[in-house]
N, C-alpha and C positions, 0 to 999 in steps of 0.2 A: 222559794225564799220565805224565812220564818218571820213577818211584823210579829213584834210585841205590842200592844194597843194601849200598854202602860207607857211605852217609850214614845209614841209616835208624836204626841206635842213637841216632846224634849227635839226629835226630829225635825217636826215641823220650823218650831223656831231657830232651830241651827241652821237649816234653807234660809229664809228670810234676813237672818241675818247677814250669812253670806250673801246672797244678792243684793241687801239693800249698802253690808258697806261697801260694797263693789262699784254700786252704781250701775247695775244692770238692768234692775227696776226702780222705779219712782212710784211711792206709795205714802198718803197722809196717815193710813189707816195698815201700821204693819201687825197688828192683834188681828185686823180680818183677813188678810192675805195668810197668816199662819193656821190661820179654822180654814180658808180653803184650803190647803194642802193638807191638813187634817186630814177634812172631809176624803180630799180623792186615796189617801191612804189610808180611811179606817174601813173604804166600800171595797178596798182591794181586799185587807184582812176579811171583811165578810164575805165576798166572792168566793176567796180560796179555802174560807170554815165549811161553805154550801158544797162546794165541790166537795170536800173530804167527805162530808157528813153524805152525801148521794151516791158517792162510791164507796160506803162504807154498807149503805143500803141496799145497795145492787148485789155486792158480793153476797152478803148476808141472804136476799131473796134469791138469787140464783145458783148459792150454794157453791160457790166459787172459792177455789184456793187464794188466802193471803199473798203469796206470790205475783196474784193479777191486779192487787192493788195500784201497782203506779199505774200501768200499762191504762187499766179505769180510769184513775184519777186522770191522765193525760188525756182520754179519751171525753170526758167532759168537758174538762179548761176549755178543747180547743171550740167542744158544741158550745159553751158559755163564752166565749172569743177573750179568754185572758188567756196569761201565758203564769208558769210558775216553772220553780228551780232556778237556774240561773239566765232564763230569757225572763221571768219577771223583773228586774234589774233596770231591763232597758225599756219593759213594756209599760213600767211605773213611770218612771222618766218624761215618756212621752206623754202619761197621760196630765203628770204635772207640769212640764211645759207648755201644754195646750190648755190646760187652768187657767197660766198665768197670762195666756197670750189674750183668752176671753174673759177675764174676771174682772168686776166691775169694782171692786177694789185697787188693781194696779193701775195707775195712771199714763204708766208711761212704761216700754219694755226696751231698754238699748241696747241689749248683749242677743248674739245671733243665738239660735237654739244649741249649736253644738258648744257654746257659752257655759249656756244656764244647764247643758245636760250633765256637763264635766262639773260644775260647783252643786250640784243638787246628787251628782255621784258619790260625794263622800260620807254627807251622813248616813245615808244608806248602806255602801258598804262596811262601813264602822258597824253600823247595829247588825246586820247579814255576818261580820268576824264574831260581833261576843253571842249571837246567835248558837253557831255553829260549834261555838268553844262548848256552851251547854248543852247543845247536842249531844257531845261527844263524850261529854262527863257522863250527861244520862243514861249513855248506851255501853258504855265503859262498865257502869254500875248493873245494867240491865242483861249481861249476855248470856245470865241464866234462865232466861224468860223470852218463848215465840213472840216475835212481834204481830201483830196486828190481834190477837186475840184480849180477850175482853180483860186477863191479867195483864197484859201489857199496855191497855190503856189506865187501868191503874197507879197501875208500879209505875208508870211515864211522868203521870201526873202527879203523885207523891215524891219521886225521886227529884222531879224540875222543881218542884216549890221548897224542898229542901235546898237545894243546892241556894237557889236563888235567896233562900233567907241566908244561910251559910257565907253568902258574897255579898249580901246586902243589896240586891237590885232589887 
């Protein structure tokens, strides 16, 4: 799963909101309850940058075919005990429900976890669909170009910030 680190507030407070007009949580303080959920989704996006970036290291020192990139990248998540692709979803969930169950910001938690899992499931997979949509533009655009070589981190990076000025995110 791809966070954007520009979206994850907007994220953030779309959680909070839905739980607090639910009444699932009791919070004086809903601006510090949206920094913690922040917090536990901007050290996922950092998790899953270190993972890329160490398997991007590995290949390069051992001289490895592109092709053994996921196969690596999986291979570290699990040494780093995240999850990514589509078990990040659930692995995030948990780590934000277990936020909310110890953060000295919520006062009160009424709704059982498979509650707060199901209404903290939407904005995520909301930003995970326009994620994916830009994926697929980018790769759409890119399939003159190897992936994982050092022109395709390029063209990756140039093609997504187009796009994304282009739609106005």
């Amino acid at each position: 799963m791809r966070l954007s680190s520009a979206k994850i507030p907007e994220i953030a407070a779309e959680m909070v909101g839905l739980l607090t007009k639910a009444g699932d949580i009791e919070t004086d303080s809903p601006k510090e309850v949206q920094l913690d959920l922040e917090s536990v989704l901007n050290q996922y996006v950092r998790d899953e940058q270190e993972v890329n970036d160490k398997a991007k290291d590995m290949l390069a020192a051992r001289g490895l075919p592109q092709t053994e990139f996921p196969k690596l990248k999986r291979l570290l998540a699990d040494s780093k005990k995240i999850k990514l692709g589509e078990d990040a979803v659930d692995y995030l969930l948990d780590q934000l429900v277990e936020m909310l169950m110890y953060s000295n910001n919520v006062e009160e938690v009424y709704a059982e976890d498979v509650q707060l899992r199901l209404k903290l499931r939407g904005p995520l997979r909301k930003q995970m669909a326009q994620e994916d949509e830009l994926e697929q533009a980018v790769r759409k655009q890119l399939k003159h170009v190897t992936e994982g070589t050092s022109m395709w981190e390029i063209e990756y990076r140039r093609m997504m910030d187009d796009i994304k000025r282009r739609k106005g995110l």
